[in-house]
Every structure is written in structure tokens, then in C-alpha cells.
The first five atom37 places (N, CA, C, CB, O) and aatype in JSON, in Angstrom:
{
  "aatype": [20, 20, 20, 20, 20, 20, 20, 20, 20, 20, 20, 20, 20, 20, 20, 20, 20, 20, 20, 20, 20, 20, 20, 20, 20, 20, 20, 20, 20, 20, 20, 20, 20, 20, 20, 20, 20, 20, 20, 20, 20, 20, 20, 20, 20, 20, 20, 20, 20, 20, 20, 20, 20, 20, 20, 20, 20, 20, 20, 20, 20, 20, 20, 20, 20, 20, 20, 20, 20, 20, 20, 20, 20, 20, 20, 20, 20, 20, 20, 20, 20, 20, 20, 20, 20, 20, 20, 20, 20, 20, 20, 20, 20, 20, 20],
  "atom_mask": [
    [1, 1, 1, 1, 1],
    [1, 1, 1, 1, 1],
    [1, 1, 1, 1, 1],
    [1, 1, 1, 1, 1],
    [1, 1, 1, 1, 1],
    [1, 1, 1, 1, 1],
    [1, 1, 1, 1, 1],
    [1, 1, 1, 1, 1],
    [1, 1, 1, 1, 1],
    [1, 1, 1, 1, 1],
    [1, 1, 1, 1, 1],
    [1, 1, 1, 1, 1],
    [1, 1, 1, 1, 1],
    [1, 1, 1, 1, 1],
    [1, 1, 1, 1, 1],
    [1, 1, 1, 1, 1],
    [1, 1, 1, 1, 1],
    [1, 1, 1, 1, 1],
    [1, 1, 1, 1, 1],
    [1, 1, 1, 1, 1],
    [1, 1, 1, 1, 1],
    [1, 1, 1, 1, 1],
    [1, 1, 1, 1, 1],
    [1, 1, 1, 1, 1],
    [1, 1, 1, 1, 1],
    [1, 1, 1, 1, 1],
    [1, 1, 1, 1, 1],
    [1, 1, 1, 1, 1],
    [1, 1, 1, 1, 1],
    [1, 1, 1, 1, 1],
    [1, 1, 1, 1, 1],
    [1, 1, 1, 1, 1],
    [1, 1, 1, 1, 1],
    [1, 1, 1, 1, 1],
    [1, 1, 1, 1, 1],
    [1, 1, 1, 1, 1],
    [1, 1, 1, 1, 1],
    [1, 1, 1, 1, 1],
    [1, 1, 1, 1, 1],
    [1, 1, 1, 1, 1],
    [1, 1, 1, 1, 1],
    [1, 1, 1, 1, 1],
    [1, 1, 1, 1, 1],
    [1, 1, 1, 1, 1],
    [1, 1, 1, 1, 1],
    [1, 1, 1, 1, 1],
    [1, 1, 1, 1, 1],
    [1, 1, 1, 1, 1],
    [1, 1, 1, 1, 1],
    [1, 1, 1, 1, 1],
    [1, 1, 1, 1, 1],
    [1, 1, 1, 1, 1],
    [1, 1, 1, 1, 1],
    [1, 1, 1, 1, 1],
    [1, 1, 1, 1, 1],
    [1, 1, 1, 1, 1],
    [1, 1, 1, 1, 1],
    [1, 1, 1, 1, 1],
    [1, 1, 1, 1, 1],
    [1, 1, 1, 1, 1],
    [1, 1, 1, 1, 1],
    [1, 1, 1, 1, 1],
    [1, 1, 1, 1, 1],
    [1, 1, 1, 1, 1],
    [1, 1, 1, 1, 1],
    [1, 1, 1, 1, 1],
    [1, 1, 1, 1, 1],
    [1, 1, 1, 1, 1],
    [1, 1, 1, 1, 1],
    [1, 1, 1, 1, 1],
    [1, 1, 1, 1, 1],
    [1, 1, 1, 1, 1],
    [1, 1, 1, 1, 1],
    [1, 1, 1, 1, 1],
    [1, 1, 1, 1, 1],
    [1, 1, 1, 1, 1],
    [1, 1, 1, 1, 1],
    [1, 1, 1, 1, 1],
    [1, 1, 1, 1, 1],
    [1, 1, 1, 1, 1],
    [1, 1, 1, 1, 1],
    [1, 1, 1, 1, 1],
    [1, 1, 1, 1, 1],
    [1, 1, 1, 1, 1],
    [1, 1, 1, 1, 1],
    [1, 1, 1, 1, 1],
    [1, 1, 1, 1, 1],
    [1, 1, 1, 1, 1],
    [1, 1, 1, 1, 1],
    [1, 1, 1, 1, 1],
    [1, 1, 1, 1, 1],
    [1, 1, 1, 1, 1],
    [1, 1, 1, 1, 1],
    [1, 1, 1, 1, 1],
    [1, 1, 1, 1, 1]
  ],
  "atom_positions": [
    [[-12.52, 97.4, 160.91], [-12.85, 96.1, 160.34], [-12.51, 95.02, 161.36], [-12.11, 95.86, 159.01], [-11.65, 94.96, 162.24]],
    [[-13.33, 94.3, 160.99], [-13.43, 92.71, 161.98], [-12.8, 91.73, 161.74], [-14.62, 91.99, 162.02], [-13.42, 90.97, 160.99]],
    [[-11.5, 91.25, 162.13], [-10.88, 89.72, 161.49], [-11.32, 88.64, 162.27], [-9.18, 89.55, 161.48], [-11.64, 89.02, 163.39]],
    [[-11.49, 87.04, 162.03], [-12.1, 86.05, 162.98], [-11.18, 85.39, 162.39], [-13.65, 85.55, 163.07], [-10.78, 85.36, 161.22]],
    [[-10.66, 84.48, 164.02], [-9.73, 83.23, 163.85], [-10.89, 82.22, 163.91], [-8.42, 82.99, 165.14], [-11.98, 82.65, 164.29]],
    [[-10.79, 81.0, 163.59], [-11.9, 80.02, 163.84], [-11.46, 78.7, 163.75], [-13.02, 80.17, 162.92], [-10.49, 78.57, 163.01]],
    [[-11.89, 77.63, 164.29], [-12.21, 76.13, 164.08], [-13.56, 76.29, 163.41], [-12.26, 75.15, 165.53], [-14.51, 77.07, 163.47]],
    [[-13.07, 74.73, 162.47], [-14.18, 74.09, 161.94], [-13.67, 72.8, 163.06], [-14.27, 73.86, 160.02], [-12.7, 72.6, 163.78]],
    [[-15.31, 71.89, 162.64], [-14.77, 70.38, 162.91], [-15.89, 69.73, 162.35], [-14.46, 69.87, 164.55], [-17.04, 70.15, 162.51]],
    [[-15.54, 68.54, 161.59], [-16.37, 67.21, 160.91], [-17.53, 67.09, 161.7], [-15.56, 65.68, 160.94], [-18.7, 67.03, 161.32]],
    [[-16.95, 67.03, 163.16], [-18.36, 66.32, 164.2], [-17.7, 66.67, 165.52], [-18.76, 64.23, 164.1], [-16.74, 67.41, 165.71]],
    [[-18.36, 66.04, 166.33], [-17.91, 66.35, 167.64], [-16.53, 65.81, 168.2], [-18.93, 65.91, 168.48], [-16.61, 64.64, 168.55]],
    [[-15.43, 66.32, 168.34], [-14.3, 65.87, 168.37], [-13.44, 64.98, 167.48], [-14.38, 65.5, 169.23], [-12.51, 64.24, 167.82]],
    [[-14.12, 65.29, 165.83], [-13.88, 65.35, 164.65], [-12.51, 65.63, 164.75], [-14.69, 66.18, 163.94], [-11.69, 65.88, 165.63]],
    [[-12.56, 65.4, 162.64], [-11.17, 66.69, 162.44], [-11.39, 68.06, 162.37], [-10.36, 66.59, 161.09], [-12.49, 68.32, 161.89]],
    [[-10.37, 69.49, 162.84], [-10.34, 70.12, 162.93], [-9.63, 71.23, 161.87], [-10.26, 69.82, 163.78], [-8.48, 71.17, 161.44]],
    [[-10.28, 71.89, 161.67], [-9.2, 73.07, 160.46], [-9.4, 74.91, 161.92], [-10.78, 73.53, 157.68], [-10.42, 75.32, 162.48]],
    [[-8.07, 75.41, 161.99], [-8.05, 76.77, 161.91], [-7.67, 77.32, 161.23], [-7.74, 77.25, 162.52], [-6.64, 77.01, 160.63]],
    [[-8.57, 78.78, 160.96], [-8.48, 79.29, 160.01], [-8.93, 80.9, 160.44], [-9.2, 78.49, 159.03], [-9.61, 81.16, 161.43]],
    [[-8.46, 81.79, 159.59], [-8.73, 83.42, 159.57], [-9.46, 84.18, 158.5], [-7.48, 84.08, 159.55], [-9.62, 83.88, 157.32]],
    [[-9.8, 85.06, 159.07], [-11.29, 85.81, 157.76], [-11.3, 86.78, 158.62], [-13.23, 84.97, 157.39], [-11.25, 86.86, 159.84]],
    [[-11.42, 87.86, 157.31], [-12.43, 89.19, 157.57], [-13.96, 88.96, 157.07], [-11.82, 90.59, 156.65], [-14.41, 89.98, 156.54]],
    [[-14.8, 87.99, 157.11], [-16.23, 87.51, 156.96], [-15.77, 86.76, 157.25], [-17.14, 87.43, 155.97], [-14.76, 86.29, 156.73]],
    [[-16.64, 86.14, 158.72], [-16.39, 84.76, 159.02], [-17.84, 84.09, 158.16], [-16.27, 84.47, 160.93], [-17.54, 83.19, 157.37]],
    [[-19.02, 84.35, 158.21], [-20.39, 84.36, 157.57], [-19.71, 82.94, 155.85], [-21.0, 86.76, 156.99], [-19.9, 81.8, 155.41]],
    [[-18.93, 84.22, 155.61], [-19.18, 84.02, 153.58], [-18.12, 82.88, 153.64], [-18.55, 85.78, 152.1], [-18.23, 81.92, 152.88]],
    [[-16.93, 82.98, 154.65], [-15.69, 81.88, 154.95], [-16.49, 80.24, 155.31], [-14.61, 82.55, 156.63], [-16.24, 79.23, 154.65]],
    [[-16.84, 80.26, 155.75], [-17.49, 79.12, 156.83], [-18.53, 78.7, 155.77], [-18.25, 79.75, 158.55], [-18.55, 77.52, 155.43]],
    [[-19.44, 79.61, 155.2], [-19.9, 78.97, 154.17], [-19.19, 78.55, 152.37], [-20.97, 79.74, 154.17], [-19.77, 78.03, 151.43]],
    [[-18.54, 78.78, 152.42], [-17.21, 78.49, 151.48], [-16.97, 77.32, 151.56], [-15.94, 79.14, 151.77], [-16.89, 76.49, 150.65]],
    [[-16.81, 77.16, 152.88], [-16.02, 75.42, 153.35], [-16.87, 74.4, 153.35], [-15.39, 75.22, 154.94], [-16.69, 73.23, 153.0]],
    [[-18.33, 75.2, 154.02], [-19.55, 73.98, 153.95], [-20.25, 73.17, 152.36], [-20.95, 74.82, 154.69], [-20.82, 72.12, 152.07]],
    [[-19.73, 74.5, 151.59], [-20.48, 74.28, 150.31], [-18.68, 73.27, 149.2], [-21.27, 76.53, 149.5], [-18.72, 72.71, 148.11]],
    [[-17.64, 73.43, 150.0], [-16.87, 72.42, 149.58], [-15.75, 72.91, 148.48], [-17.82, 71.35, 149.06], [-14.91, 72.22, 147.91]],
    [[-16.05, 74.62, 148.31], [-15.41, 75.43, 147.25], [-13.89, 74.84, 147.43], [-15.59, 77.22, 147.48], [-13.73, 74.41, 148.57]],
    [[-13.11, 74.76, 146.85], [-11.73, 75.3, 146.33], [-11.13, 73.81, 146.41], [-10.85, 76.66, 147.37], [-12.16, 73.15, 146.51]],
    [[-10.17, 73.0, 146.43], [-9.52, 71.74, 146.64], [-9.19, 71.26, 147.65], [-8.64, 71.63, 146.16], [-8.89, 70.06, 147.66]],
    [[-9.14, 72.2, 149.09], [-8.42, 71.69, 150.03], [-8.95, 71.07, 151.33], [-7.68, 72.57, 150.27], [-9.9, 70.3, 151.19]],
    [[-8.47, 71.31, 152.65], [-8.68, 70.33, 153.31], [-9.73, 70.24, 153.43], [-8.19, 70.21, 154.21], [-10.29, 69.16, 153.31]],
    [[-10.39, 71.37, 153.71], [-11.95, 70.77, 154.29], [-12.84, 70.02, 154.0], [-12.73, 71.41, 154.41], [-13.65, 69.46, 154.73]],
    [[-12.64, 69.98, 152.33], [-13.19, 69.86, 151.53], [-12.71, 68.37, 151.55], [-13.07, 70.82, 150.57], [-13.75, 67.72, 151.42]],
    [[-11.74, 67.58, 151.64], [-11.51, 66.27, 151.6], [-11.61, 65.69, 152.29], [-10.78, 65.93, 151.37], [-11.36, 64.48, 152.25]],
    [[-12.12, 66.45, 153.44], [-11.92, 65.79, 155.11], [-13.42, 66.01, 156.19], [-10.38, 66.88, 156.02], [-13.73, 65.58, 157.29]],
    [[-14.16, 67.04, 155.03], [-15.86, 67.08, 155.33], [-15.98, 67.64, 156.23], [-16.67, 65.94, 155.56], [-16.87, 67.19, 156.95]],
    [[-15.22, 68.96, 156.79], [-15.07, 69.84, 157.8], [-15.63, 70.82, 157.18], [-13.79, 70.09, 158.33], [-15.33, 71.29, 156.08]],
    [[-17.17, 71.41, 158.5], [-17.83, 72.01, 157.64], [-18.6, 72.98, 159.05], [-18.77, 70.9, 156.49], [-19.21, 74.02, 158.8]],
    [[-18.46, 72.47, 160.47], [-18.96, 72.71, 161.39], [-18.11, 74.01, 162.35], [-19.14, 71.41, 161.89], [-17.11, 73.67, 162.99]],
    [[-18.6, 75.51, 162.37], [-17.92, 76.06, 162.97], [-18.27, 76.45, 164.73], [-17.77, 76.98, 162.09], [-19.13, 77.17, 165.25]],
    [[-17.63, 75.96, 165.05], [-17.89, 75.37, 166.55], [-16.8, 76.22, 167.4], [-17.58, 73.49, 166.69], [-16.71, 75.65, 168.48]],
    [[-16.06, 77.18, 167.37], [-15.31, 78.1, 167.52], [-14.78, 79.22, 166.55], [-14.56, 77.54, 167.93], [-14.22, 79.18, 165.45]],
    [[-15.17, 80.24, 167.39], [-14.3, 81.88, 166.68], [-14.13, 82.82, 168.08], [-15.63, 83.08, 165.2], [-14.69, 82.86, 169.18]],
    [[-12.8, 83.71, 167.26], [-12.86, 84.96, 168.36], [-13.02, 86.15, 167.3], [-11.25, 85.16, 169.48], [-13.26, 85.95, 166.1]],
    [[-12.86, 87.4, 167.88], [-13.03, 88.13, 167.17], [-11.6, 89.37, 166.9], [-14.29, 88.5, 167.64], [-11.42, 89.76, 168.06]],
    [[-10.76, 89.99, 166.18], [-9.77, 90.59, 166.52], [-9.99, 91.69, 165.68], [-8.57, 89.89, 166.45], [-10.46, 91.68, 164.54]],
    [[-9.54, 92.84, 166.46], [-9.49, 94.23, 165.43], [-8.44, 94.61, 164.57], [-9.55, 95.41, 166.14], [-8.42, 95.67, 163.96]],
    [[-7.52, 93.68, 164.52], [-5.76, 94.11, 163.55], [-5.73, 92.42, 162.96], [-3.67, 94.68, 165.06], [-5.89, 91.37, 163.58]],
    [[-5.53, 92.62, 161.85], [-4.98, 91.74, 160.82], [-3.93, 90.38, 161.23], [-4.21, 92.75, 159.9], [-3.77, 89.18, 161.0]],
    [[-3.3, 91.67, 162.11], [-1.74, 91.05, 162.54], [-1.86, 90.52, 163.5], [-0.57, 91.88, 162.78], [-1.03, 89.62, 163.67]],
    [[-2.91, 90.75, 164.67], [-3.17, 90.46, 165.85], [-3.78, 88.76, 165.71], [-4.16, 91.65, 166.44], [-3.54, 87.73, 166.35]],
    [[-4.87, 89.16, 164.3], [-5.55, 87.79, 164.36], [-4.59, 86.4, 163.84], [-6.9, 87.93, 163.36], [-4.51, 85.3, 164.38]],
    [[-3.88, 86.94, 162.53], [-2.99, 85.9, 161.92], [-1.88, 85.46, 163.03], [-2.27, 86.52, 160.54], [-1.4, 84.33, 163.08]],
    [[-1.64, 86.23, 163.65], [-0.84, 85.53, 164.98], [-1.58, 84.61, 165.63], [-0.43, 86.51, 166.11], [-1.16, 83.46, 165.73]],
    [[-2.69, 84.95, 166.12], [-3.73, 84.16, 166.98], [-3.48, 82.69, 166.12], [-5.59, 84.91, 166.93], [-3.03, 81.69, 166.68]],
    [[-3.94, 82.74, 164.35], [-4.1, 81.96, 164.07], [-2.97, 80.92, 164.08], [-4.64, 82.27, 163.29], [-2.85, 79.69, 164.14]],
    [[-2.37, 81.78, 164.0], [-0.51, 80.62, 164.17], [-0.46, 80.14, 165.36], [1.28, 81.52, 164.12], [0.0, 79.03, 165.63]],
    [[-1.02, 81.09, 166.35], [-0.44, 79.65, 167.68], [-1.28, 78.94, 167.94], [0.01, 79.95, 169.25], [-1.04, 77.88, 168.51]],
    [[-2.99, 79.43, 167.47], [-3.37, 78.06, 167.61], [-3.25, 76.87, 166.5], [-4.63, 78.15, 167.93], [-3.46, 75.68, 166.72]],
    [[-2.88, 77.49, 165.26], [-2.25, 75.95, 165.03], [-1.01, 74.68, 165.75], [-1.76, 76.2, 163.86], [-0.78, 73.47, 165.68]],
    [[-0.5, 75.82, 166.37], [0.39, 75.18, 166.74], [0.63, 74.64, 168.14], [1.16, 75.8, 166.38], [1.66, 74.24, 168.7]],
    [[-0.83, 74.75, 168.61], [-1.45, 74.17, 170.08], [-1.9, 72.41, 169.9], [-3.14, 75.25, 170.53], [-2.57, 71.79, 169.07]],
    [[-1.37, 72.13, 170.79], [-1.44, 70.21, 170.35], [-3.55, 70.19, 170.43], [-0.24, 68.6, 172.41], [-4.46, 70.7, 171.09]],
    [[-3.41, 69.5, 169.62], [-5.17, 68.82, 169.66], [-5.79, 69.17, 170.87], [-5.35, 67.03, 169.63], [-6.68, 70.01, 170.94]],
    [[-5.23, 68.39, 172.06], [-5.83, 68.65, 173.08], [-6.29, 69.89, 173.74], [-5.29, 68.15, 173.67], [-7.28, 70.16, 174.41]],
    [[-5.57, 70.36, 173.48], [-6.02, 72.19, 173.85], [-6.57, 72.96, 173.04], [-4.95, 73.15, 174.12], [-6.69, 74.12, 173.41]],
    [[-6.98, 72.66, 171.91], [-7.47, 72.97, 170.65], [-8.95, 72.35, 171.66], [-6.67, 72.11, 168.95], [-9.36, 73.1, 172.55]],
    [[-9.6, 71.12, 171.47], [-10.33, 70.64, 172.26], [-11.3, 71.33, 173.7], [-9.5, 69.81, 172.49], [-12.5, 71.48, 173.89]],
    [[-10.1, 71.62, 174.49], [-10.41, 72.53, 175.04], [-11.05, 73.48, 175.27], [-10.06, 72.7, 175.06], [-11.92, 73.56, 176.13]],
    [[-10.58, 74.61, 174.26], [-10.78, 75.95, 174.48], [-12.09, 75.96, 173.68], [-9.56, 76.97, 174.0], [-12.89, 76.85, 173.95]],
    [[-12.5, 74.72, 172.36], [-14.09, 74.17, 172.16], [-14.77, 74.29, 173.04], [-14.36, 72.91, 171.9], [-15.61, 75.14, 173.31]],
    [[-14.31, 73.11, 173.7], [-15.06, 72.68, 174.96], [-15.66, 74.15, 175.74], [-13.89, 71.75, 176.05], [-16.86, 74.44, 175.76]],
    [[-14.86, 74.76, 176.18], [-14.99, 75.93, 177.12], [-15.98, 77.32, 176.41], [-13.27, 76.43, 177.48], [-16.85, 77.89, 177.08]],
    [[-15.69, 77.65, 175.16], [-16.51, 78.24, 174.39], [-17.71, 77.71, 174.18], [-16.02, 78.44, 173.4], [-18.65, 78.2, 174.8]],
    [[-17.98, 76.5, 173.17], [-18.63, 75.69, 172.99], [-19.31, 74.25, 173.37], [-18.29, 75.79, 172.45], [-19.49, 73.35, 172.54]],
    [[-19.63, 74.16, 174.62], [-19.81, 73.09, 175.28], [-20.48, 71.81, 174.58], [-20.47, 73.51, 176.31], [-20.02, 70.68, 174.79]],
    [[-21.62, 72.02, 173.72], [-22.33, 70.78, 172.62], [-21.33, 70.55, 171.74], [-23.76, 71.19, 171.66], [-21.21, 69.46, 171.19]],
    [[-20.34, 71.78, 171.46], [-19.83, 71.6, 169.8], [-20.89, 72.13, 168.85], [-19.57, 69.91, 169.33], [-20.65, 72.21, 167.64]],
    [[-21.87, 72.43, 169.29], [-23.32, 72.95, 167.99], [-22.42, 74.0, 166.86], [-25.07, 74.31, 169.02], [-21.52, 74.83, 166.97]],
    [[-23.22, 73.44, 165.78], [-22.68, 74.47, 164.87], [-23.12, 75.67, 164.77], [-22.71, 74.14, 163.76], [-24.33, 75.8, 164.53]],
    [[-22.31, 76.83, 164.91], [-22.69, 78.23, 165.28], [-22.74, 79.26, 163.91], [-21.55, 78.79, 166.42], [-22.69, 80.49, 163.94]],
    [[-22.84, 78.46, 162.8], [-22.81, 79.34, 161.52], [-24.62, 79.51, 161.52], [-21.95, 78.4, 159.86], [-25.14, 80.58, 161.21]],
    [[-25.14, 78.7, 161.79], [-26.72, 79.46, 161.91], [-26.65, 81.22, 162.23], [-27.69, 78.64, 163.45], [-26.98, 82.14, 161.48]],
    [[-25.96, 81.3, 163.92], [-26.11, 82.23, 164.59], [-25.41, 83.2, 163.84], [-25.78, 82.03, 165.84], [-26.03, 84.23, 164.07]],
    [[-24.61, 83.42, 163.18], [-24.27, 84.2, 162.24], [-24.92, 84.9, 161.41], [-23.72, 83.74, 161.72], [-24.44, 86.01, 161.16]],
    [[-25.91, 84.61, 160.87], [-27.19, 85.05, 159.87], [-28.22, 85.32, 160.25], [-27.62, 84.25, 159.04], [-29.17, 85.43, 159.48]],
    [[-28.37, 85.57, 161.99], [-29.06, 85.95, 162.33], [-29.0, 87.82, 162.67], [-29.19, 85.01, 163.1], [-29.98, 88.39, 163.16]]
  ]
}
């Protein structure tokens, strides 16, 4: 099985949410459609503009912890470097 760490972001150097899933697909659309109370959902983060991919649970939820805990700017970054427009990449998913 497949776990994905990911950014969302509002817009292009928007606000940002990371986050972890075993479906990144059904996750990402979860957030776009505004389900459950929380941030994304108050803050209109809906654009997934970064993911990696990890084969252990444990491997990814780590991932996901340090990049929360990477200042903005390098968060930015590693966008940038993956994702150069910022385009939203949940299309490419359903393909």
C-alpha cells in the first residue's frame, strides 16, 4: 500500500495545509468539496500542488511531521522545485 504526504495551498503562495493519506485522489477531494470543520475548509485550501509518495505508514507520518515543522519558506521551496506554476495536480490524479 501507498501512503502520500501532501500540501494543499489557497493560490499561489497562498495558505498552506500538510497532510497524509493512503488515497491521496478521495483526500484532496474531501478538502476541495469542504467536508468536515477544519482548516481547509475555513481557509479555502483546496489546491494540491505537492505530494510524495511512501511505502510505510511510519515512514510517511514522519515525513509529515517534519514538514510541518519546516518554516514556510522551505515549505515554498520544495513547491517551487516540484511544482514550478503551483498548478493544481488533483486533475492528474484521475487520470
Amino acid at each position: 500500500m501507498a501512503y502520500f504526504v501532501y500540501i494543499l495551498a489557497s493560490r499561489h503562495h497562498g495558505t498552506l495545509y500538510v497532510g497524509v493519506t493512503n488515497d491521496l485522489a478521495r483526500r484532496v477531494f474531501e478538502h476541495r468539496e469542504g467536508q468536515g470543520e477544519g482548516f481547509t475548509r475555513r481557509h479555502g485550501v483546496g489546491r494540491l500542488v505537492y505530494y510524495e509518495e511512501h511505502s510505510s505508514v511510519n515512514e510517511a507520518i514522519a515525513q509529515e511531521k517534519r514538514l510541518k515543522r519546516w518554516k514556510r519558506e522551505w515549505k515554498i521551496q520544495a513547491i517551487d522545485a516540484f511544482n514550478p506554476e503551483w498548478d493544481d495536480l488533483y486533475e492528474q490524479l484521475n487520470r
